[in-house]
C-alpha positions in Angstrom: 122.8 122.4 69.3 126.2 122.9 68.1 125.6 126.6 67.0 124.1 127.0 70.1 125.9 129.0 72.3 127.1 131.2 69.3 123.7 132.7 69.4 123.7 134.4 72.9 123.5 137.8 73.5 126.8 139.2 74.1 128.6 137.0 76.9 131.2 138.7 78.6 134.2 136.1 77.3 136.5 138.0 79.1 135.0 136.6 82.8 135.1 133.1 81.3 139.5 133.8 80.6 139.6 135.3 84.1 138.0 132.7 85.8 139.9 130.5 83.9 143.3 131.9 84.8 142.2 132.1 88.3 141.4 128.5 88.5 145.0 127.3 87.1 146.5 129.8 89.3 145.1 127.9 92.4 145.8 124.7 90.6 150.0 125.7 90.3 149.7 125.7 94.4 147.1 122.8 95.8 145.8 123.5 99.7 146.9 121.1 102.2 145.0 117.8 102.7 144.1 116.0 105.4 143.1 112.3 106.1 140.2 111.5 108.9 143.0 110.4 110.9 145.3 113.0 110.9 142.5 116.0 111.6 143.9 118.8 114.0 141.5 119.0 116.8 141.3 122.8 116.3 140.0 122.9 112.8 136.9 125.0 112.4 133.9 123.4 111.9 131.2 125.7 111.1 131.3 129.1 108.7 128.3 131.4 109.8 125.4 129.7 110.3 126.2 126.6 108.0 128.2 123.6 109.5 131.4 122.3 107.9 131.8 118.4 108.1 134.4 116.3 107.6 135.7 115.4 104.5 134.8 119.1 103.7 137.3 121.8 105.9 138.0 125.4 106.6 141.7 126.1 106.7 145.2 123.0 106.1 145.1 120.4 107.1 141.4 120.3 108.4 140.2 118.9 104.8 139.9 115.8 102.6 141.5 117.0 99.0 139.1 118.4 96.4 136.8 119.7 99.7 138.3 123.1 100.5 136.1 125.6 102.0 137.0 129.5 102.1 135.2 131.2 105.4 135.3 134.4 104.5 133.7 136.2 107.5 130.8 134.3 107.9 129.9 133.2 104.2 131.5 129.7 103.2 133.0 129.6 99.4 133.9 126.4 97.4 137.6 126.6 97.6 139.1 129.6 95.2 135.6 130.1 93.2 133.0 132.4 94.1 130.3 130.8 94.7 128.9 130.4 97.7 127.6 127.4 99.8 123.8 127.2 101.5 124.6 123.8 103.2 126.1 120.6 103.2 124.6 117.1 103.3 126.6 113.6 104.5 123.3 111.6 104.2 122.4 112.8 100.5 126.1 113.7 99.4 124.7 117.0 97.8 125.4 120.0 99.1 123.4 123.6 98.2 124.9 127.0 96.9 123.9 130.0 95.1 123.8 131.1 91.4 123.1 134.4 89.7 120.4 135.4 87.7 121.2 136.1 84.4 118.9 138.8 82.6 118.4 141.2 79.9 116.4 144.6 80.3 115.0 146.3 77.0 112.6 149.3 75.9 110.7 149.4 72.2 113.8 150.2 70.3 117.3 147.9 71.9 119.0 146.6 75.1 118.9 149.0 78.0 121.5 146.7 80.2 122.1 143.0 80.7 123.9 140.4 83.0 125.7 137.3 82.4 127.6 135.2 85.2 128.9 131.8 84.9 128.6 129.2 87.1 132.0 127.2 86.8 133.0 124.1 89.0 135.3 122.5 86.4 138.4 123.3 88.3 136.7 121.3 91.3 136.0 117.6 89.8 134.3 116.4 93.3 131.6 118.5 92.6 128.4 118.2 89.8 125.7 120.3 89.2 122.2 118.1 90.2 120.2 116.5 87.2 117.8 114.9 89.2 117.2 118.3 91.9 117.4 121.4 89.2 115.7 122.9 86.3 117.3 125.6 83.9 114.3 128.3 83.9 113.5 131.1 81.7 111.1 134.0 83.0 109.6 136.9 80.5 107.1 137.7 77.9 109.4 137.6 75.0 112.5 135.1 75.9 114.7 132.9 74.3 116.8 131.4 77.1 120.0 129.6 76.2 122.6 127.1 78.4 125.7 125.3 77.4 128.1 123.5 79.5 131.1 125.6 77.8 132.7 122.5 76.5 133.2 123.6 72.8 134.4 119.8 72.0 133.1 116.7 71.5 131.3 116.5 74.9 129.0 119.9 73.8 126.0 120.2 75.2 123.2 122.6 75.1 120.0 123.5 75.4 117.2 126.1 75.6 113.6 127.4 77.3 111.4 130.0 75.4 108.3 131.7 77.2 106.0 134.2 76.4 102.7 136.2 77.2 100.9 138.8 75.6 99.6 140.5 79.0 100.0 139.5 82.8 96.7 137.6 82.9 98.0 134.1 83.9 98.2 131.5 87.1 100.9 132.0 89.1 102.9 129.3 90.2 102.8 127.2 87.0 105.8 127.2 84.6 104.2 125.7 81.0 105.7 128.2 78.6 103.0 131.0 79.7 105.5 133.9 81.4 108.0 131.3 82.7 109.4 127.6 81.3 111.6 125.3 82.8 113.5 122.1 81.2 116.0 119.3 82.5 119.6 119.6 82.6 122.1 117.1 81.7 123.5 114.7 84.3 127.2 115.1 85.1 127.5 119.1 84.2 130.4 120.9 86.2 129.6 124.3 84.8 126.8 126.6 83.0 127.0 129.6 80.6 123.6 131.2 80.1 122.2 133.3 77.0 119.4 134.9 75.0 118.3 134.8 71.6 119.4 137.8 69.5 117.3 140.3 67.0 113.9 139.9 69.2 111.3 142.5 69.1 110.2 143.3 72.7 107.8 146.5 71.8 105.2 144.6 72.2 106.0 143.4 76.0 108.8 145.9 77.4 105.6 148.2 78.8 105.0 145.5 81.2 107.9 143.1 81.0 111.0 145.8 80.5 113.5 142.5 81.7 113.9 138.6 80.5 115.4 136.5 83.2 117.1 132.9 83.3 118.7 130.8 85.6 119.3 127.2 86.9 117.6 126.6 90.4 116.7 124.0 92.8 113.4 122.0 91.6 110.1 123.0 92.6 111.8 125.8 95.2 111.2 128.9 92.6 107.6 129.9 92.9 106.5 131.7 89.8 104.7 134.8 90.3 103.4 137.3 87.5 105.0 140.3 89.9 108.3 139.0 88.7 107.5 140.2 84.8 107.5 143.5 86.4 110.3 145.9 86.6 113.9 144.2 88.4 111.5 142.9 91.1 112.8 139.3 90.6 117.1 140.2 90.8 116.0 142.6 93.9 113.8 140.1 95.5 116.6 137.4 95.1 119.7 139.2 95.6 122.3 136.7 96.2 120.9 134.5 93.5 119.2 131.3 93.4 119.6 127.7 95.1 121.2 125.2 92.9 121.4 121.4 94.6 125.2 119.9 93.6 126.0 115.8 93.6 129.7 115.6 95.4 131.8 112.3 95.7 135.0 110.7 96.4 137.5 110.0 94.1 136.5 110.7 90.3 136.4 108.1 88.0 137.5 105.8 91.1 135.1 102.9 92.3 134.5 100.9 95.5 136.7 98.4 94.8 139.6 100.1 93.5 139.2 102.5 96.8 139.6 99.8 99.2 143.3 98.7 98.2 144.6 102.4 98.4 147.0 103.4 100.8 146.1 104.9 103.8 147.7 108.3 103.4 145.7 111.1 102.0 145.2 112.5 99.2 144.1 108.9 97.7 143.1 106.8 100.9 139.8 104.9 101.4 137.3 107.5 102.2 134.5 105.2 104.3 136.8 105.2 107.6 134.5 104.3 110.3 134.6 100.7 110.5 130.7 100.6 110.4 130.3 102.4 107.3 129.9 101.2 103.4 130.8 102.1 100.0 128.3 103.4 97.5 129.1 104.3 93.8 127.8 107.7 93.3 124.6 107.6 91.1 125.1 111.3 89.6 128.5 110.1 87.9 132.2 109.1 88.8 133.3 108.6 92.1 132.0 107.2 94.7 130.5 107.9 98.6 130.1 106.5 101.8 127.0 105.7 104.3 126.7 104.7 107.9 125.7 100.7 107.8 121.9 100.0 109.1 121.8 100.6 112.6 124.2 103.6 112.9 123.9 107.1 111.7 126.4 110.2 111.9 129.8 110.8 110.0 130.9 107.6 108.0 134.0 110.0 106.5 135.3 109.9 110.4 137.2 107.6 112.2 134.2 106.5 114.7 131.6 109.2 113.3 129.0 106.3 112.9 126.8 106.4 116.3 124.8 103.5 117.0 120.9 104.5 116.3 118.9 104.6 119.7 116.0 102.8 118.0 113.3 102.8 121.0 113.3 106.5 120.9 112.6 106.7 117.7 109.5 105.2 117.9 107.6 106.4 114.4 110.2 104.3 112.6 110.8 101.2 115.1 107.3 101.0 116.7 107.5 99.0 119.7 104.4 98.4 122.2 105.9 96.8 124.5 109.6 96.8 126.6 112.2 98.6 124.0 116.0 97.5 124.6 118.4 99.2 122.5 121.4 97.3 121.6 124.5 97.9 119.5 123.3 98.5 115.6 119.8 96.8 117.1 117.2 96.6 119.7 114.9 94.3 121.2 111.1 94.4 121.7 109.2 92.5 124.2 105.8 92.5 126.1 106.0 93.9 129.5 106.1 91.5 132.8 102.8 90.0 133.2 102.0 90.2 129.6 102.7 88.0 126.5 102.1 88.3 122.9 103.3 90.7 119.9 105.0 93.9 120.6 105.3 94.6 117.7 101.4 95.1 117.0 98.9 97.4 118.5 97.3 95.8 121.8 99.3 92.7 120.8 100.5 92.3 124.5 97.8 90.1 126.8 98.1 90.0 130.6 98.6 86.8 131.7 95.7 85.2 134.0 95.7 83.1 137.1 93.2 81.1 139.1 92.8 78.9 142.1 93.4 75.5 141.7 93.7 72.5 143.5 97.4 72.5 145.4 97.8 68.4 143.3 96.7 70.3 139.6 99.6 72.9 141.0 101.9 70.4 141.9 101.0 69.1 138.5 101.6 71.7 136.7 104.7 73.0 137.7 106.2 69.3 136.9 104.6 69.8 133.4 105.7 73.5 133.3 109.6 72.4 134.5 109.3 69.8 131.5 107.7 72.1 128.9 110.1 75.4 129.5 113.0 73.0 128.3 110.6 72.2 125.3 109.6 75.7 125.5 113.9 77.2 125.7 114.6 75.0 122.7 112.3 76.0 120.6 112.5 79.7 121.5 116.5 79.3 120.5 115.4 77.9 117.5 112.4 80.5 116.7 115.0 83.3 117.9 117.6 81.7 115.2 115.0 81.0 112.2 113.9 85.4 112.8 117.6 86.5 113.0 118.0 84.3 109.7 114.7 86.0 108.4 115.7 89.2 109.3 119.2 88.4 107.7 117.0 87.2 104.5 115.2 90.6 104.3 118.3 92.9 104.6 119.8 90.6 102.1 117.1 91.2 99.7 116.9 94.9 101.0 120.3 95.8 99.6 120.4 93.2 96.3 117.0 95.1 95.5 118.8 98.5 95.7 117.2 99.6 98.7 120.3 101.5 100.6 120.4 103.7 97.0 116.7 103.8 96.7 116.8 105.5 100.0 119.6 107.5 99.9 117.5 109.2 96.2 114.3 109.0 98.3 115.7 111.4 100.9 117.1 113.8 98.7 113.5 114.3 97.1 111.4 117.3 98.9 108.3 116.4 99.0 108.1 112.8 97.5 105.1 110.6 97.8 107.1 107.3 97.5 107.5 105.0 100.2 108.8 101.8 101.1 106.3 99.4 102.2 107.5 96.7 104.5 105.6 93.2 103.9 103.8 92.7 106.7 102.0 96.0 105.7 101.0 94.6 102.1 99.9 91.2 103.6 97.5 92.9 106.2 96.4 95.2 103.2 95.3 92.6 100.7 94.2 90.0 103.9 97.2 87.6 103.4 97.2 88.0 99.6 93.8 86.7 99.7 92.5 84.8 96.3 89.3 87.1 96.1 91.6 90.5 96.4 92.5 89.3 93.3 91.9 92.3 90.6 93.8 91.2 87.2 96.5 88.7 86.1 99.2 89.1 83.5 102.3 88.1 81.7 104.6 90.1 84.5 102.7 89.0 87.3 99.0 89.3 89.9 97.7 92.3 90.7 95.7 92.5 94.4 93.2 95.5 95.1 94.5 96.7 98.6 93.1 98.4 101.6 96.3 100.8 103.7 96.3 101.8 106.8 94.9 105.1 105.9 91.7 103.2 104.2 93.5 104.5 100.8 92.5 102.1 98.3 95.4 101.0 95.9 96.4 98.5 93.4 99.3 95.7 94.7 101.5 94.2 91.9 103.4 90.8 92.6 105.8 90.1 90.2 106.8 87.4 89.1 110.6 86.0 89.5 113.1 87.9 88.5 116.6 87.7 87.7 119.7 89.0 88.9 120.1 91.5 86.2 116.8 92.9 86.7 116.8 93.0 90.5 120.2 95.5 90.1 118.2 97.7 87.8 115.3 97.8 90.2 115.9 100.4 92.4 117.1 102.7 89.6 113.9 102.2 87.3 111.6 102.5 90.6 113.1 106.0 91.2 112.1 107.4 87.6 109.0 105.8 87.5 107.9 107.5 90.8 109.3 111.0 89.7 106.9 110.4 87.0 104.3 113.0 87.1 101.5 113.2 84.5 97.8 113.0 84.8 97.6 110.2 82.2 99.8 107.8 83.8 99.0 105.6 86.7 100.6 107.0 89.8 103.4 104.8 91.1 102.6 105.1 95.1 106.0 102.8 96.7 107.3 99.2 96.8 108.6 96.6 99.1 112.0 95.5 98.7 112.2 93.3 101.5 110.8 90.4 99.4 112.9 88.4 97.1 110.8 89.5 93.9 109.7 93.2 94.7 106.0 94.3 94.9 104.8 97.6 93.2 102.3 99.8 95.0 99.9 101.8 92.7 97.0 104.0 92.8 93.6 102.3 92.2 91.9 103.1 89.0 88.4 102.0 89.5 86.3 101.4 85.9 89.0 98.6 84.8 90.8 98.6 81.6 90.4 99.8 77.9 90.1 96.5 76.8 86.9 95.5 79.1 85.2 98.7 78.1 85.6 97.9 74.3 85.2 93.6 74.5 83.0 93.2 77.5 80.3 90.5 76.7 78.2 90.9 79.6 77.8 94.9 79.6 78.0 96.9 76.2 78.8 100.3 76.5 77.7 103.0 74.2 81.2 105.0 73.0 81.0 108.1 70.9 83.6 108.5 68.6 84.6 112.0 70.2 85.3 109.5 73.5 87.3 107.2 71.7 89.5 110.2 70.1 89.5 111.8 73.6 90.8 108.3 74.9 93.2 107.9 72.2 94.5 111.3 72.7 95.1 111.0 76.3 97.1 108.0 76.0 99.0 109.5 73.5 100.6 111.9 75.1 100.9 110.3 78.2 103.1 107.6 75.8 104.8 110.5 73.9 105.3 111.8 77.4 107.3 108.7 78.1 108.7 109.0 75.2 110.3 112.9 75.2 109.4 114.3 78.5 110.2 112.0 81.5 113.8 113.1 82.8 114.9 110.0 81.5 113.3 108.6 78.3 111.1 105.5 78.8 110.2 102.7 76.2 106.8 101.2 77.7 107.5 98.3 75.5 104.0 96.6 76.0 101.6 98.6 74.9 97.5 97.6 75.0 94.2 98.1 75.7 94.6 96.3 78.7 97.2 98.7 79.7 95.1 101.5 79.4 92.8 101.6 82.8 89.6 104.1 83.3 89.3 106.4 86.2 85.7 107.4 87.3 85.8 110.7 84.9 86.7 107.6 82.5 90.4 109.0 81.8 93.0 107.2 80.1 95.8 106.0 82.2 99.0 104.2 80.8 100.0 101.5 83.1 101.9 98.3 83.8 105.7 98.9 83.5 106.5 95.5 84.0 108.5 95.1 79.8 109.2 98.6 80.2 112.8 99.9 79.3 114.8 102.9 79.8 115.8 104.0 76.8 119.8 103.8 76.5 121.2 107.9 75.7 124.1 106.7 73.7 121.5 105.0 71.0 118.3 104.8 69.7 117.5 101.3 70.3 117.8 98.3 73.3 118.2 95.1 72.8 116.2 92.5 74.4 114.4 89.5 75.0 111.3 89.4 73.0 108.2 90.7 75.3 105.0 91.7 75.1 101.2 91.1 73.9 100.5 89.3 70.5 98.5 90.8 68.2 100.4 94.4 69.5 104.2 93.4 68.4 106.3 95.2 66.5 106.9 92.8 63.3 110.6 94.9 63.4 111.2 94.1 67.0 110.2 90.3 66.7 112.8 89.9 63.9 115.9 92.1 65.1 114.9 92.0 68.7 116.1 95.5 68.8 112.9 97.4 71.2 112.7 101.4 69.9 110.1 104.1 70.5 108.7 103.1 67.4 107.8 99.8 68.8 105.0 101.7 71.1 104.2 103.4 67.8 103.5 100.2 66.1 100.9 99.1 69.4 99.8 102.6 69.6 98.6 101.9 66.3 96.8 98.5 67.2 94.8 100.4 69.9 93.8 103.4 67.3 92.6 100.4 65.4 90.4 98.4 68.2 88.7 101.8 69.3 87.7 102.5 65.4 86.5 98.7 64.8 85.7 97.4 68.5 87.4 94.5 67.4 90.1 92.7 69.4 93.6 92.7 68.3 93.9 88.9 67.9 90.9 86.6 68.0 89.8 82.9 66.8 87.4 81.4 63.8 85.3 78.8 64.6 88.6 76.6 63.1 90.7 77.7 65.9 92.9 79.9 63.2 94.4 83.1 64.4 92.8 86.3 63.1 95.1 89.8 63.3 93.0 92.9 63.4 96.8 94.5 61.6 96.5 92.0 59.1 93.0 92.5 58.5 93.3 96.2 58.2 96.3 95.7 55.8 94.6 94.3 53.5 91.1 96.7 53.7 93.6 99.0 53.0 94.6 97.4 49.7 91.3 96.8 48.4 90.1 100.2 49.7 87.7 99.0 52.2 88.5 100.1 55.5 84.8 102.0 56.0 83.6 98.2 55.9 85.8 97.9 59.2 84.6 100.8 61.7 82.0 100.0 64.1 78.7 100.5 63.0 77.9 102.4 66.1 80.5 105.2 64.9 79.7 105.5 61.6 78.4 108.6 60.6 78.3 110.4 57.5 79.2 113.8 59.4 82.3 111.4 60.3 83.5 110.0 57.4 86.2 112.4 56.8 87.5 112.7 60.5 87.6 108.6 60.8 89.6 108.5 57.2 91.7 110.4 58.7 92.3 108.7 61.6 92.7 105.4 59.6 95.7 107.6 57.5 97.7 107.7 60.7 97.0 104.0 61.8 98.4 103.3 58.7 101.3 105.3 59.4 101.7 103.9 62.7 101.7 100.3 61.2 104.7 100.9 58.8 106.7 97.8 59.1 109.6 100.2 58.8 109.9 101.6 62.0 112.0 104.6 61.1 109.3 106.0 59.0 106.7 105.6 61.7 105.2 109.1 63.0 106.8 109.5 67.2 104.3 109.0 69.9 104.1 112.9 70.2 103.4 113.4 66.7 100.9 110.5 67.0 98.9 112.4 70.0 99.7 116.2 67.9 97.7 114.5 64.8 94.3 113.1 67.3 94.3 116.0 68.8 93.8 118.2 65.7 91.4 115.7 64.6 89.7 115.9 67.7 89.0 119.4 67.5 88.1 119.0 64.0 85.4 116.7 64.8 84.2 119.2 67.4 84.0 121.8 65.1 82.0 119.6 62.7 79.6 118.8 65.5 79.5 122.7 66.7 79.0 123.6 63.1 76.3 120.6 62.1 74.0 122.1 65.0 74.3 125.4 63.6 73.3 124.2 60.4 76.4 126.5 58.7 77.3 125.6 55.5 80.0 122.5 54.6 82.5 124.6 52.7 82.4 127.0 56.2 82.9 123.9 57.8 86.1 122.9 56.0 87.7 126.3 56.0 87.2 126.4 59.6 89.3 122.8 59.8 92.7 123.3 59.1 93.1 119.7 59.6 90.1 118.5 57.2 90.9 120.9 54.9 94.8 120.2 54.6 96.3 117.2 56.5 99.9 117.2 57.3 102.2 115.9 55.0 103.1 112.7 56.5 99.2 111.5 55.7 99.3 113.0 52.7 101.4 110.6 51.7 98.8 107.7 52.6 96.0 109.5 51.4 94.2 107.0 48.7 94.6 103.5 48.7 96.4 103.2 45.8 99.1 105.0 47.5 98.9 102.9 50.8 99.1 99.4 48.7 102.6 100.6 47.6 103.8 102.3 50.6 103.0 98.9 52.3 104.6 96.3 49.8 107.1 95.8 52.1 104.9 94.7 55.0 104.3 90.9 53.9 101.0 89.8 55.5 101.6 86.2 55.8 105.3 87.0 57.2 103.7 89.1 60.1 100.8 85.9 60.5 103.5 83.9 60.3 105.8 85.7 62.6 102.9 86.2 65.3 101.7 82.5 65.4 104.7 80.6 65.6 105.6 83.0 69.2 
């Protein structure tokens, strides 16, 4: 990406200097600043229609430094920039502002005119531009689209969206490459520089798409729409640009501990200055923000901006049934007078009964009431102590689990399906954790089928302990898991974090797992061998999605059959994240405590304990292997020795018998050459060297060429074409890619697998 930006289409460098010199003007002569303490009751506090809160200010004075705002009439501006703000969050610590639209217009011959604006907040460090909210998008027939953070050193960073169409004839409102793309940004950007790709040739689209258009916008806000290929319509229809969603903080490259011992005078004082607020390190970069503490809500930046919550009128968040007192940062619920029982449940509240009774049974029982109220005080004090030190528990393991950050990221996601289960609601759901709700055990923990309030059926996963390390990482790997978004992954629904080991809320797959449907001894299935290449192609990419697409990469690290459930349509979806890993930007590789299923590890990871993408590969590989053979990965002799379906493939391979392993049931002459080939990239996928192991999107590229291949045999074989019409028509058949070339007889294989020592890997496997 280096070359990059060198390849855009004529960017006017001379904005770039001017901003630039604008910028260090401003610098030479900083606003005045203000403390929360020291505000001027007169300072302005909203710019048009968008309201200005503290630590942002219009005017000296009336401002925390670094959070300027030029009113000019009644449009607000980010200090001495240009752009212009939308709104302002305190709860989210983002704020909104619009971008331009960068475009090119051309006819069959050159460029007619083009556009290019930067988008610069470098001079303004408390601001970055959204990872997690925005896309860079690219909309045309014919487009190259091009971004680069403009920092030319060792920090450079680019990348790039291409899109194209031959007529209009689309869907609108999808983005895949067809008309319109749109890819990630890099976390921590402070400015953009946009681009197209030179020496194109349009003629072929500039009678219906005359313009290419990019720009970065606010997630899921632009709605594509083929009218927009048309003419100007898109920079006319959005003429003071796009939303873009921007991260601000405190204090760059200053934490919350380092914040606290500053002096009280601005422009370095402690930020959080209501007494019931906290400190949060920012999760988009340096710095750090502030929050009202549970209980309050408002303006933690201001001295006494943190309003208690009235929680009995909220009652959709703080149900009470009963009597509702609100207290400072709490309330209390109780049954009405008359009644007893729960308040905090539907109908929980009972109305006390009274009969007539002999005036010696009353005498009697007041005597035994007097005696039993003492009883009755004492054990109240002590029931009211033990839930104050339970609700103390749950807030403690609210906030260890991440929680207050999980909700803060929570909030700022439009539209998200996530939720935070309390326990109570997963106890009623699974009827106390009931042994017969009881739907699968593993390594990481018991999984419970579950019934919601809504009657939605889902799957409940209680882990098992986990440490201290792993409960700070929580919250951070729960929100990228539930951004997670692809048809062949289970659907990660919420969590409860009120627990000291979290529990996981999933959707319910219903026909079990991969592994039932291959090993089931009570009910055999029949499985065609274009099911089993359908099935192996959908987990594929839905690992090489993982893998290359998630917003943050994601080793699965544990990769089965077991781990591949069925949906009713009998779908593939990856699950169980339990030994799954973020993978680290700075390297290819994570170290780690050795995890995972035997008979699927990685030989390389067992040794070096070093868990990579190719790790997957290797169990990827395993899985290709128990689909062709319906044979489990590790199974028993009547000795009680350990039989590897790896090790027994390695060595078909060597003598040239790996026909002798497939299942019977698939084993078609029409089929020989499609399943040869599939055994080619098992072989590849096996390579004790992991760095010449195919990627997991390579992996699902190669099943699904071989896929169609097989279709094509079938389509032709009904026909009753000819066989050398069959291979011409298979570009896969015919000529396999050059990575299973390289495996392609087993002469070839026996030396390309010398290095993977049989009775090391038995060895290896048996002694974990």
């Amino acid at each position: 990406m280096a070359g990059l930006t060198f390849q855009f289409h004529s960017v006017n460098v001379v904005i770039v200097i001017a901003l630039t010199v604008a910028a260090l003007a401003a610098a030479a002569s900083p606003p005045s600043y203000s403390s929360a303490a020291t505000l001027p009751p007169n300072c302005e506090r909203k710019c048009g229609d968008v309201e200005i809160p503290y630590p942002f200010g219009i005017g000296p004075g009336c401002f925390r430094y670094g959070f300027d705002i030029v009113c000019d009439g009644s449009r607000p501006f980010i200090g001495n920039t240009a752009i212009e703000l939308i709104d302002i969050s305190l709860n989210l610590s983002r704020a909104r502002a619009y971008t331009h639209i960068d475009w090119i217009c051309y006819n069959n011959t050159s460029v007619t005119s083009q556009r290019y604006i930067p988008f610069d907040l470098s001079t303004r460090p408390a601001f970055t531009i959204s990872a997690a909210e925005n896309k860079f998008t690219a909309v045309g027939c014919n487009t190259i689209a091009l971004m680069d953070n403009g920092n030319f050193g060792h920090d450079f960073y680019g990348t790039g969206c291409v899109s194209g169409c031959l007529d209009l004839n689309m869907r609108n409102g999808t983005c895949d490459g067809s008309g319109c793309c749109q890819t990630a940004i890099r976390k921590g950007m402070t400015a953009f520089f946009i681009g197209f790709g030179d020496e194109i040739n349009n003629s072929f689209v500039s009678d219906f798409n005359p313009c290419s258009y990019a720009f970065v916008v606010e997630q899921e806000w632009y709605n594509f729409s083929t009218a927009d290929l048309g003419g100007n319509r898109l920079n006319q229809t959005y003429k003071f640009g796009m939303p873009v969603v921007l991260d601000w903080s405190v204090e760059n490259m200053t934490i919350c501990e380092e914040a606290r011992r500053n002096p009280k005078s601005p422009p370095a004082s402690y930020a959080c200055a209501d007494k019931n607020s906290e400190c949060f390190s920012s999760s988009s970069g340096e710095g750090y923000i502030c929050n009202c503490t549970r209980g309050y809500q408002g303006n933690p930046y201001g001295d006494g901006g943190c309003k208690d919550i009235d929680e009995c009128s909220l009652w959709s968040e703080y149900r009470c049934y009963g009597s509702c007192i609100n207290t400072i940062g709490n309330y209390t619920c109780s049954c009405p007078q008359g009644t007893m029982g729960d308040p905090i449940t539907k109908d929980g509240c009972h109305p006390t009964t009274s009969s007539t009774l002999p005036q010696y049974l009353k005498v009697l029982i007041d005597t035994m009431s007097s005696i039993l109220f003492l009883t009755v005080s004492g054990f109240s004090i002590y029931l009211g102590l033990k839930k104050r030190k339970l609700m103390k528990t749950r807030q403690k393991f609210f906030k260890q689990n991440g929680g207050v950050l999980l909700q803060q990221q929570m909030n700022s996601y439009r539209g998200a399906t996530f939720k935070l289960f309390t326990q109570e609601e997963l106890k009623k759901a699974t009827d106390n954790f009931s042994s017969s709700r009881i739907i699968g055990r593993g390594g990481q923990g018991i999984v419970y089928k579950g019934t919601l309030e809504d009657n939605r059926l889902v799957a409940i996963k209680k882990s098992k302990l986990v440490d201290e390390r792993q409960a700070r990482e929580f919250a951070k790997e729960m929100l990228i898991l539930s951004q997670i978004n692809h048809k062949n992954i289970i659907k990660l629904l919420g969590c409860c974090i009120e627990v000291e080991v979290p529990m996981l809320v999933y959707e319910l797959v219903s026909k079990g797992n991969l592994f039932e449907y291959l090993h089931s001894k009570t009910h055999r299935f029949h499985i065609s061998l274009d099911a089993r290449l359908r099935i192996a192609v959908e987990s594929a990419e839905a690992l090489g999605y993982l893998h290359s697409s998630a917003s943050t990469p994601i080793i699965h690290g544990d990769v089965k059959s077991s781990n591949i459930l069925l949906d009713d349509e009998y779908t593939a979806k990856v699950s169980d994240f339990g030994a799954s890993k973020l993978a680290p930007k700075d390297a290819t590789q994570l170290g780690t405590f050795v995890q995972g299923t035997r008979g699927y590890l990685d030989p390389e990871y067992m040794l070096t304990c070093r868990l990579t993408k190719k790790s997957d590969v290797f169990s990827f590989g395993v899985v290709i292997l128990e689909l062709l053979t319906r044979k489990k990965a590790l199974e028993f002799d009547v000795s009680g020795e350990e039989m590897l379906l790896v090790t027994s493939f390695i060595s078909a391979m060597k003598e040239n018998k790996v026909e002798e392993m497939v299942d019977p049931e698939i084993k078609k002459e029409e089929d020989k050459v499609v399943i040869k080939e599939v055994c080619k990239l098992v072989a590849l996928c096996l390579n004790s060297n992991g760095d010449e192991r195919p990627t997991m999107k390579e992996v699902a590229d190669d099943l699904g060429k071989l896929r169609k291949n097989k279709q094509i045999l079938d389509m032709q074989s009904k026909h009753q074409e000819p066989v050398d019409d069959i291979i011409v028509t298979s570009e896969y058949v015919h000529e396999p890619p050059q990575r299973m070339q390289n495996v392609a007889s087993s002469e070839h294989s026996t030396s390309r697998y010398r290095s993977l020592d049989i009775e090391a890997l038995l060895s290896i496997e048996s002694g974990r």
